[in-house]
FIKEDREN-660515 format. One record per residue (C-alpha): x, z, y. Coordinates in steps of 0.5 Angstrom, whole numbers, plus 500, padded with zeros to 3 digits. Last residue first. Layout:
# FIKEDREN-660515
XZY/...
END
This chain:
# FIKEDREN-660515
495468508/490470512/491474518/484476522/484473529/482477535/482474542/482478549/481474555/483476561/480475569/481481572/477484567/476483559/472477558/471477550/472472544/471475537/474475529/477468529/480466522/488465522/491461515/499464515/505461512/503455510/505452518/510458520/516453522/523458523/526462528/520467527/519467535/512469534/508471542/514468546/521469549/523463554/528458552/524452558/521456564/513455565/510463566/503462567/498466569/491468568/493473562/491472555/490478551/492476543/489481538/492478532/491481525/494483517/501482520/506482514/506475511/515475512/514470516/509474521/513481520/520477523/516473529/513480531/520482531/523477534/517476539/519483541/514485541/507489540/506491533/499496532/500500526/494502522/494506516/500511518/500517514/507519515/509519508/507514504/504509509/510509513/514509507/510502504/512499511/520501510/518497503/515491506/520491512/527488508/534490510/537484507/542489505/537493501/533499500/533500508/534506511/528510514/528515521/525521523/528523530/528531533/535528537/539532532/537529527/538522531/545524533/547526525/544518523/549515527/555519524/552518517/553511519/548505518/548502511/542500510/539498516/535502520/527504521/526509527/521513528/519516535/514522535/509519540/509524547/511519551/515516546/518522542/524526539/529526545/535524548/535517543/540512542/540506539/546501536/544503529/545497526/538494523/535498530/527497528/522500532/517506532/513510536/508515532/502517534/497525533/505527529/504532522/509529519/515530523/523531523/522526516/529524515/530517510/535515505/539519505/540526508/545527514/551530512/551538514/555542519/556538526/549535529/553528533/552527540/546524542/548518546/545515552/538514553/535508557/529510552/523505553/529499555/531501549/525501545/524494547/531491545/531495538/524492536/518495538/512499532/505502534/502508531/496512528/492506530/485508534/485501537/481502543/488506546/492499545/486496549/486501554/493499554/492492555/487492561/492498564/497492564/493486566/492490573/500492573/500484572/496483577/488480578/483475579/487472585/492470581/500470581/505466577/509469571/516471570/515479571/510478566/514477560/510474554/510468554/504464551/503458556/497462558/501467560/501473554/499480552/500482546/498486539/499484533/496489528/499491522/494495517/499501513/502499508/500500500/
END
């Protein structure tokens, strides 16, 4: 079992997703549209929300946990807490984030890392009140870090909100069960520019997307929401 993956983004009609780099418009602005997705994100319910590593970097801007001293940090996984209302989650395959405390606007931070991060890494985020999970393999494949999640933090419903690569990363690999795309008046227009699935690959026979609603939202948004087939 894994937790039920949905997608959830806001993006330029061109389906970029940097809102910093879009066109204004009369209906609305990008702090606007930002409070529509996040009460959006609140509808959800879900118990969790994953990032990739340059997302959450951006959220933590933390410099490094010195080391705890005493004992070896436990492998393959450390649960600092498991009785958390949310989790904050993200994906760090080279242990290169750094966290000063253990929670994301009071979301408890889970971190799902590469198989052969140092112990030393590992004693920063234990003695930062992280949880984390090592790969099972080198490829560092997500389907069994998501089955943990499930296992043993009680996680059902994640919402996965970007990066494009990491969104593209659990598409490819047929781990988003759902999309729920908000779509912004705007537009973004620049060539080699991030977007909603960057998978590095072609999709095509990979996923079927059935349409479950169209709503207005305010501020001149639209919200879809497609179930995943695959």
């Amino acid at each position: 079992m894994k937790p039920h993956v949905i997608c959830h983004m806001i993006v330029s009609l061109d389906g970029r997703i940097h809102p910093s780099r879009w066109t204004s418009s009369p209906d609305g602005a990008s702090k606007a549209w930002s409070e529509v997705y996040e009460a959006i994100h609140e509808e959800f319910g879900a118990d969790a929300w994953l990032v990739g590593r340059v997302t959450m970097a951006e959220m933590t801007k933390a410099k490094a946990n010195p080391p705890g001293a005493g004992t070896q940090p436990p492998r393959p996984r450390h649960i600092a807490r498991r009785d958390a209302g949310s989790y904050a989650v993200t994906i760090d395959r080279s242990g290169k984030l750094q966290f000063d405390k253990p929670d994301i606007g009071g979301d408890h931070v889970v971190v799902l890392l590469g198989r052969d991060v140092p112990d030393s890494h590992l004693a920063g985020l234990v003695a930062a009140g992280v949880s984390y999970i090592l790969a099972e393999d080198e490829a560092m494949s997500i389907d069994p870090l998501l089955e943990v999640l499930e296992r043993d933090f009680g996680i059902r419903t994640l919402l996965l909100e970007g990066g494009g690569a990491t969104n593209g990363r659990l598409m490819a690999a047929g781990l988003v069960d759902e999309i729920s795309l908000l779509i912004a008046p705007a537009i973004d227009g620049a060539d080699g520019v991030e977007g909603v699935f960057d998978a590095g690959e072609r999709l095509a026979g990979k996923a079927e997307l059935s349409l479950l609603s169209t709503a207005t939202r305010p501020h001149g948004l639209v919200h879809l929401r497609y179930a995943v087939a695959r």
